[in-house]
Every structure is written in structure tokens, then in C-alpha cells.
N, C-alpha and C positions, 0 to 999 in steps of 0.2 A: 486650050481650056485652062482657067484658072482653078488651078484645086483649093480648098477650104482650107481656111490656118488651123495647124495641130491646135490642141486646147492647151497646151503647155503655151503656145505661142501667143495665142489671144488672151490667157491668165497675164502674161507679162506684160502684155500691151496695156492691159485693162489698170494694171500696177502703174506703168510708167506713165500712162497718159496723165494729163493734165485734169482729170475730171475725178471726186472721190470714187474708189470703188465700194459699196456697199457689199455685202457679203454676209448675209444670215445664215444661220446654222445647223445643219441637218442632222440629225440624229438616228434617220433612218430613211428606205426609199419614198414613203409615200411625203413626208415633210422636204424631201428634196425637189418632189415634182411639185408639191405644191408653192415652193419658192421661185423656180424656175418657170411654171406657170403665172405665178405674180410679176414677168418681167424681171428679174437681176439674171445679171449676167454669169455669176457665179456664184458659186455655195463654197461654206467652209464646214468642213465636218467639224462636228462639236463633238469632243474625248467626254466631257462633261454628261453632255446629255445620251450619249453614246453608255458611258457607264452607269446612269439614272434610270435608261429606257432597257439597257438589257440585263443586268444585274440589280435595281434595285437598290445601287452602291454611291456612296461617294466619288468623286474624281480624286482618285488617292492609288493611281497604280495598279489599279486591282484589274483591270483591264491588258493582259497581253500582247505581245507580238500578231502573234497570231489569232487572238481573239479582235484584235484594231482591223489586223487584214480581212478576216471574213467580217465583220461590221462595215468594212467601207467598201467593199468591192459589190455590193447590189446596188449602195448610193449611184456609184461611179455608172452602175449598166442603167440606172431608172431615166439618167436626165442626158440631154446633150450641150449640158454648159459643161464650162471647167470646173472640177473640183478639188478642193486644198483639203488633203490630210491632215489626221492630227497623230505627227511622229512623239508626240509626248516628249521625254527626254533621249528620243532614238533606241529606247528599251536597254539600256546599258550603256557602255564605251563606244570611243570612237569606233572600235570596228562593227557593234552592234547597230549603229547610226547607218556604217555604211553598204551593211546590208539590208538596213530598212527603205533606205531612199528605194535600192534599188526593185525593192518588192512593191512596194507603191507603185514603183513608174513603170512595170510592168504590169500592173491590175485600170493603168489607165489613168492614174489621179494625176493633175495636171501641177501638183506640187504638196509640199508638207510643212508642215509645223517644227520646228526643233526648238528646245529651250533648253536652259541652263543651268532648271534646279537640280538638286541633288534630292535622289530617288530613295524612297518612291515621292513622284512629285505631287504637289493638289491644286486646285483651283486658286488660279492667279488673284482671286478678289478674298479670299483667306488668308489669315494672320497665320504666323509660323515658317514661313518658308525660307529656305536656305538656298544657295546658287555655289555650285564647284566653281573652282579656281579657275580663273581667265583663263591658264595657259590650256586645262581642260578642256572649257567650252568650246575655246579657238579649236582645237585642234576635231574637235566634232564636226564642227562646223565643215570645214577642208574636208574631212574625211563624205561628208555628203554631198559636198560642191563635185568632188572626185569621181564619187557613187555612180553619180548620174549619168547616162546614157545620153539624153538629151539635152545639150547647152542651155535649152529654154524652160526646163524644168525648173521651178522656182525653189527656192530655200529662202525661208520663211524665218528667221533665226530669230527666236524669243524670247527677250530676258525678262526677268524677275527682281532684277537688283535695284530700282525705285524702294521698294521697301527698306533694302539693307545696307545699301550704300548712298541712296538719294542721285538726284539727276547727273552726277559727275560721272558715278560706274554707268551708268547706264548711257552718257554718251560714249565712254569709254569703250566699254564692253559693245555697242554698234557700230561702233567705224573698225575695231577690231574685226568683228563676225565679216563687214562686206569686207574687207580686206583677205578674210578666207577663205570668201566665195560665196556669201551671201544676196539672193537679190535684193532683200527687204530687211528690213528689222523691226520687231513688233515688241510694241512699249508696252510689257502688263502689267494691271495692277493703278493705272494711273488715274488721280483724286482730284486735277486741278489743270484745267483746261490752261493755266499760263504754263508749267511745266510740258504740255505736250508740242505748245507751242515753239517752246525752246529745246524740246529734244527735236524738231524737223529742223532747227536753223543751227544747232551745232551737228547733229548727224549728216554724215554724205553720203546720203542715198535712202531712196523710200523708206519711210516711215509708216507704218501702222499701228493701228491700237483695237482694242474692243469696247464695247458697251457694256457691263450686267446690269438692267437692272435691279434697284436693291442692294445691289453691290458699292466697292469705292468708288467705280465711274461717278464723274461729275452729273450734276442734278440735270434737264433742257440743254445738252451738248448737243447742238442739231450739225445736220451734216453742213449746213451753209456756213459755220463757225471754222467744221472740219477741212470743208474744200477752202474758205478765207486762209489757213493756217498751213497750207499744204499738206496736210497729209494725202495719204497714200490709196489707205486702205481703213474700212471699219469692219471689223466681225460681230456679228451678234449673238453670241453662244448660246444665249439662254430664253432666248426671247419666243423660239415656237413653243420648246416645253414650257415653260410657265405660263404660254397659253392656252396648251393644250391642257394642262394640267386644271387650272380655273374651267374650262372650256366642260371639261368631265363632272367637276364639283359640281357648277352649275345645272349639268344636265340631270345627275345624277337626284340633287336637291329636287328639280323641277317633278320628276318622277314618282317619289316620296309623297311631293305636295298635293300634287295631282290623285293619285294611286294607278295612273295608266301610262303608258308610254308616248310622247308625243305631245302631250297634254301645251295648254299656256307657259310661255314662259322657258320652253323647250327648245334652245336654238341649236338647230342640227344640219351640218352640209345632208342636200338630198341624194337619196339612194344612188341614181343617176350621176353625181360627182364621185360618191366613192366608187361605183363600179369603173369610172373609167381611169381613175388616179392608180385604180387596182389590174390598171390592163383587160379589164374582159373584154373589149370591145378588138382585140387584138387574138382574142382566143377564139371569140365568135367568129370572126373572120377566117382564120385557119381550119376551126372545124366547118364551115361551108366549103370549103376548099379541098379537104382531104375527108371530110365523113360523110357528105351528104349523099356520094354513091352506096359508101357501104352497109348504110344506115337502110339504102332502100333494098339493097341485095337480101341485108338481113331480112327485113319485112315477105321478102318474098322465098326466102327458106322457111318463115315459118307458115305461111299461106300455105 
């Protein structure tokens, strides 16, 4: 019998192959299932919407260690894709890196994010941001490729330095990072579909990038551009919350309009998807399974 590829194995496959991988952004379990039920193959945790959906905050660090880990580990139990963490800047130093890979790859994630700014970090499509010294980042980077338990566990290695040093650090700094043990290297912050172009034909080895809209991403970057140019990998960080987010205005307005709930104009998944996106249809079944004797025992103590 053939057993099923680890998710760490099929994340790398999904990377290497020849086909883009899409990869939209989950910020929480039910936004996971509901990507994973739309067909893609893998999810990438969003740090972004991650700190917007539970704090309220900016992506500015304010999210911990250990506050990333319990945030990403119901993602990880909701779906049975592979899912990419988001290691922010490893939460500190190389050794802090390499204890995070390996808390990840214990809670299931089938790889992580690492970047290169200098902390606390913020969202890659934001002006300001700084990148520690190569010899730094490198040595981050090694310290995760080391981390890892599983060879097939991905490292994600994400630089920032487009802003600050322009396309030269940033091929620099990527053949650096795979040389330390990176699977991928992930271009953020990029404005101009011929620079990314030219970061897949001087970098050696997967390339990825993201979308925001709104953000610097280039304006109709379609993926048919993306798969012509080789990339790797797209991330879509922001694109369920700022649906969701319109998604609630809207309803919210409709209700106002209206003065009743449901009213014209009110577009709402029905009850029946949220219940099952929400697992009851998994709860109903165990309680037939385990209550439905005790349920009648009881009726007949109180008879």
C-alpha cells in the first residue's frame, strides 16, 4: 500500500513543480476551510491578518511567539492541505529562529516564513522598513534549515531589501539565503512585474512573491504572467480579510437600510454553510454515537 505524501512533501512538490502555486491567506480556521474548500492546494498563514483578526493591531510585532503558535495551530487541525507559517523575523536571533522552525514543525505546519527585517518587523507593502546585515540574516536562515526535523520542511526565506538596496541586494541576499538552506526565496514588497521577472532569472532557486491589493504589487499581475516568468509561488495575505471586511460593511449597511435582518441587498453564506465550515455536522454525529443511549436512559430515570 502506498501511503499519502507528508504535507511538508507535497508543499515542496507544489513549490518545485512547474505549475504556479497559488496560495491565499488564512487568518483563521474557518478562512482556511473555506480556501481549501475553493480548491488550492495550500494555504499560507497571514501574520498580517493574523494580527488585524485577533488583536485589532497592525503587523508591527505585536503578535508573539507564542501568541503565532496558538494562532496557527487550529489553522493547521481545520484543513488537510499543507500550511506555510508565518515565522515573522524568527521572533528574535538565530537561535530564536531555531527554535521556532522547530515549534511549527511540531504543531503540523508543513513549512514557515522567515525574513530579514530588523524587529519589530511590518507589513512588507509599508514604507520604513529596515533589513539586518547579510551576514545576520544568513546565519538565520542555517540556523532553520538545521532546526528542522524534516528535510522536506520548507524555509521560506523573505527579504525586504527591494525597498533598500534595489534588485541587486535582493538577488544577493537570495542565492545567499538558498545557499544556507533555503527552499524558496520570497521577493517582498515588489512594484514592477519586470523586476520580478529578473529576480527568477538571476536567483537559483524558487522564487516567490505576494499580491496586496492596494498595496505596491503591480496593478492585473495575473497568474498566467506569473507561471510565463517562472515564478514559484503567489501569496495572497490580504485578500479574504479585505473581503471579509467589505463583506460585513455591506451587510451591515443592508441592515440599517432595511431596519430587519436579511432584508434586499443582504448577501449572506446560508446557515447550512456556516454550520458545516463550523464542524457541527461532526459533533452531530458523535453525539448520535455516544448520547443517544444515555439521552434515553435519562428519559426513563425520569419516567
Amino acid at each position: 500500500m502506498t501511503l499519502p505524501l507528508k504535507k511538508t512533501a507535497q508543499l515542496r512538490r507544489l513549490i518545485l513543480a512547474p505549475e504556479l502555486l497559488v496560495m491565499p491567506g488564512a487568518y483563521d480556521p474557518i478562512s482556511a476551510r473555506v480556501i481549501a474548500e475553493a480548491g488550492f492546494a495550500a494555504i499560507q498563514c497571514s501574520g498580517f491578518g493574523m494580527s488585524a483578526s485577533r488583536l485589532g493591531l497592525p503587523d508591527y510585532s505585536f503578535l508573539s511567539f507564542s501568541d503565532m503558535l496558538a494562532a496557527t495551530k487550529p489553522i493547521v487541525d481545520a484543513v488537510d492541505v499543507p500550511v506555510m507559517a508565518d515565522g515573522d523575523t524568527g521572533f528574535g536571533n538565530a537561535v530564536n529562529a531555531w527554535y521556532a522552525v522547530q515549534a511549527f514543525e511540531r504543531i503540523g505546519c508543513a513549512g514557515i516564513n522567515i525574513e530579514d527585517q530588523v524587529a519589530p518587523k511590518r507589513c512588507g507593502h509599508l514604507d520604513g522598513k529596515c533589513v539586518v546585515p547579510l551576514d545576520e540574516a544568513v546565519a538565520k536562515i542555517r540556523a532553520c534549515a538545521e532546526a528542522r526535523q524534516d528535510p522536506d520542511f520548507v524555509i521560506n526565506a523573505r527579504t525586504d531589501a527591494l525597498a533598500l538596496g534595489g534588485i541587486e541586494d535582493v538577488v544577493r541576499r537570495g542565492n545567499a539565503y538558498l545557499d544556507a538552506g533555503a527552499t524558496m526565496v520570497f521577493v517582498d514588497g515588489l512594484t514592477d512585474k519586470d523586476l520580478a521577472r529578473e529576480a527568477v532569472r538571476r536567483i537559483r532557486g524558487p522564487v516567490a512573491i505576494n499580491v496586496v491589493e492596494g498595496g505596491k504589487s503591480p496593478e492585473r499581475f495575473t497568474f498566467a504572467e506569473m507561471q510565463e516568468m517562472g515564478i514559484a509561488r503567489v501569496s495572497l495575505p490580504g485578500t479574504l480579510l479585505m473581503a471579509g471586511i467589505q463583506a460585513m460593511q455591506d451587510a451591515l449597511a443592508s441592515v440599517r437600510a432595511n431596519g430587519y435582518a436579511g432584508g434586499p441587498g443582504t448577501r449572506l453564506a446560508d446557515f447550512g454553510t456556516l454550520k458545516r465550515l463550523a464542524g457541527f455536522e461532526t459533533v452531530f454525529a458523535l453525539e448520535q454515537r455516544f448520547l443517544t443511549g444515555l439521552r434515553a436512559s435519562a428519559e426513563d430515570v425520569r419516567g
